[in-house]
C-alpha positions as CSV (number, residue, x, y, z in Angstrom):
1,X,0.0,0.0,0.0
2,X,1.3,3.4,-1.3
3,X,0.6,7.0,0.3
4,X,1.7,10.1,-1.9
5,X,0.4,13.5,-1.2
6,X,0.5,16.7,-3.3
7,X,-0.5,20.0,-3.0
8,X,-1.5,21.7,-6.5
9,X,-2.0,25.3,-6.9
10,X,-5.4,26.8,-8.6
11,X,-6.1,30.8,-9.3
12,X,-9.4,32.3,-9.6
13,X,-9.7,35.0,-11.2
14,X,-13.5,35.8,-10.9
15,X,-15.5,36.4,-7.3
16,X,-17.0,33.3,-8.3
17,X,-16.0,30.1,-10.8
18,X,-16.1,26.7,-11.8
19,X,-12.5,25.6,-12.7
20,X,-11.6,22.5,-14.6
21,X,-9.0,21.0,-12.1
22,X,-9.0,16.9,-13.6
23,X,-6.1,17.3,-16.2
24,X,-3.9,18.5,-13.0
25,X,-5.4,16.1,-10.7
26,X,-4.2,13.3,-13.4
27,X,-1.0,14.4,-13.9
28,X,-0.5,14.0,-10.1
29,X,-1.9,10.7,-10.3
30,X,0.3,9.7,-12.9
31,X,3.5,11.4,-10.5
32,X,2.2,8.5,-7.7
33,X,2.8,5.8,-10.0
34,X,-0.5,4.1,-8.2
35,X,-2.2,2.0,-10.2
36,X,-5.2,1.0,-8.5
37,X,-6.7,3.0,-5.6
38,X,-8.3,5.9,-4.7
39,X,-7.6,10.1,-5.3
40,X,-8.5,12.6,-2.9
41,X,-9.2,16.1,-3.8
42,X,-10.0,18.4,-0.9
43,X,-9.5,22.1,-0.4
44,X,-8.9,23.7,2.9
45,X,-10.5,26.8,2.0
46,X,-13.8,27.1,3.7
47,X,-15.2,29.4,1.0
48,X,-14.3,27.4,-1.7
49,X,-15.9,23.5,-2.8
50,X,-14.5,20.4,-4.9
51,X,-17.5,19.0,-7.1
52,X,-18.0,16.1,-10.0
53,X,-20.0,17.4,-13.1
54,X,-20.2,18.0,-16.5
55,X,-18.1,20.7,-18.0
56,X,-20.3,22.6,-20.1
57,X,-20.1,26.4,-19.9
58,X,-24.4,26.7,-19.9
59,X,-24.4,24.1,-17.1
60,X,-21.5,26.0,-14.7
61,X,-23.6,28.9,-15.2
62,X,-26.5,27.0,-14.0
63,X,-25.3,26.2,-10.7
64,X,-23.5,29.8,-9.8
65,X,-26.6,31.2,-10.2
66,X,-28.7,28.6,-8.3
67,X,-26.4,28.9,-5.4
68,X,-26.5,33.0,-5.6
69,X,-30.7,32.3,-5.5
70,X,-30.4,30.2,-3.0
71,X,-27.8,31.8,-0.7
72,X,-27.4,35.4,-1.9
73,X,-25.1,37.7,-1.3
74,X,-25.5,40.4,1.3
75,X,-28.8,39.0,2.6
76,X,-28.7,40.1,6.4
77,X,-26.2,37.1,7.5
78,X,-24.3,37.9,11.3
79,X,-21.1,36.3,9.7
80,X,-20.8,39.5,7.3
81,X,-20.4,41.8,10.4
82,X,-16.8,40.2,10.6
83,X,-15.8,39.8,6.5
84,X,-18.7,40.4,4.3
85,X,-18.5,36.6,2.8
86,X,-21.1,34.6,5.1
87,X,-22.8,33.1,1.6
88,X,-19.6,31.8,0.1
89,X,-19.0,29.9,3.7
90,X,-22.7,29.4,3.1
91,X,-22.1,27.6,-0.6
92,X,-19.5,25.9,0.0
93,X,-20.6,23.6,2.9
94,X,-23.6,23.2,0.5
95,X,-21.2,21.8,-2.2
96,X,-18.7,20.7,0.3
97,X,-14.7,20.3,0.2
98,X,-13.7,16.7,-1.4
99,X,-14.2,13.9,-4.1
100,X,-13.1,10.9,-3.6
101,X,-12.3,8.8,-7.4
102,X,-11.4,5.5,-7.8
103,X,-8.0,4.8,-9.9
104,X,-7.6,2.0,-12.2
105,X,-4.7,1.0,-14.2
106,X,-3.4,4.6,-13.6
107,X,-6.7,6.1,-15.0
108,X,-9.5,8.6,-12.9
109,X,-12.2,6.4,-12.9
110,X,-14.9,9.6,-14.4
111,X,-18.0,9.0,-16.3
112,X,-17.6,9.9,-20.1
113,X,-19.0,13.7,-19.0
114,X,-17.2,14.3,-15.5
115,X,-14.8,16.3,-14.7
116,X,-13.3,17.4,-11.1
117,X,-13.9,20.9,-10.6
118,X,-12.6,23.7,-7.9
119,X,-15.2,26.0,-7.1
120,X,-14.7,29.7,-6.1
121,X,-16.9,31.2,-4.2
122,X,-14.8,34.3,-2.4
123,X,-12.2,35.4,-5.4
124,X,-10.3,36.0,-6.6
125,X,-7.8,34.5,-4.8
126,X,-4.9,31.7,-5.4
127,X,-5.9,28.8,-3.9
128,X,-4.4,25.0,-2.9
129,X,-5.7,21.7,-3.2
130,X,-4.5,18.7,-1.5
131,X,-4.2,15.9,-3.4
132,X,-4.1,12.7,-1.6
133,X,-3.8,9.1,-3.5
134,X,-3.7,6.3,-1.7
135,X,-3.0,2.4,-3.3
136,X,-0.9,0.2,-5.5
């Protein structure tokens, strides 16, 4: 059993975006020499989310503006009395902050449309992911 860990870099550079992380997330993969296991993609941001979707430019738009309807900016939150960003804390526990994909031989295990996607909610900003891969 192999454990390799890396850290990947992703900047925003919109208050809010979908970002196409799964051509970095395999090239780490392929780093780990694993075979057959399981990838980790989690973000320690807490106004920021990892999600599995199709990446179609109508769609992303889709879901930014769902989460803005359903957690809107500026609505009255007590979290904005300290930074003004309580609905991107909000929308991103909604999302949440991993994926978990199965590896096999040395290929993300995505349906024909999915794609691993960072999601800003508070940019723009640089941000890191950890990318954790754990097998054989």
């Amino acid at each position: 059993m192999k454990v390799f860990v890396e850290e990947i870099g992703v900047r925003s550079e919109t208050p809010v975006d979908i970002l196409d992380v799964t051509e970095k997330i395999l090239s780490v993969v392929r780093r780990s020499g694993v075979r057959n296991g399981v990838v980790v993609v989690f973000t320690k941001h807490t106004t920021a989310a990892v999600a599995i979707n199709e990446n179609e430019r109508r769609l992303k738009q889709d879901v930014l503006s769902v989460l803005q309807k359903l957690v809107p900016k500026g609505a009255g939150y007590k979290h904005d009395e300290i930074d003004d960003n309580a609905h991107a804390h909000i929308q991103a526990m909604l999302l949440g902050v991993s994926e978990a994909i199965p590896i096999n031989d040395g290929e993300l295990q995505l349906g024909t449309w999915q794609r691993v996607f960072f999601v800003e909610l508070d940019g723009p900003r640089s941000r890191r992911l950890t990318i954790q891969i754990i097998g054989e």
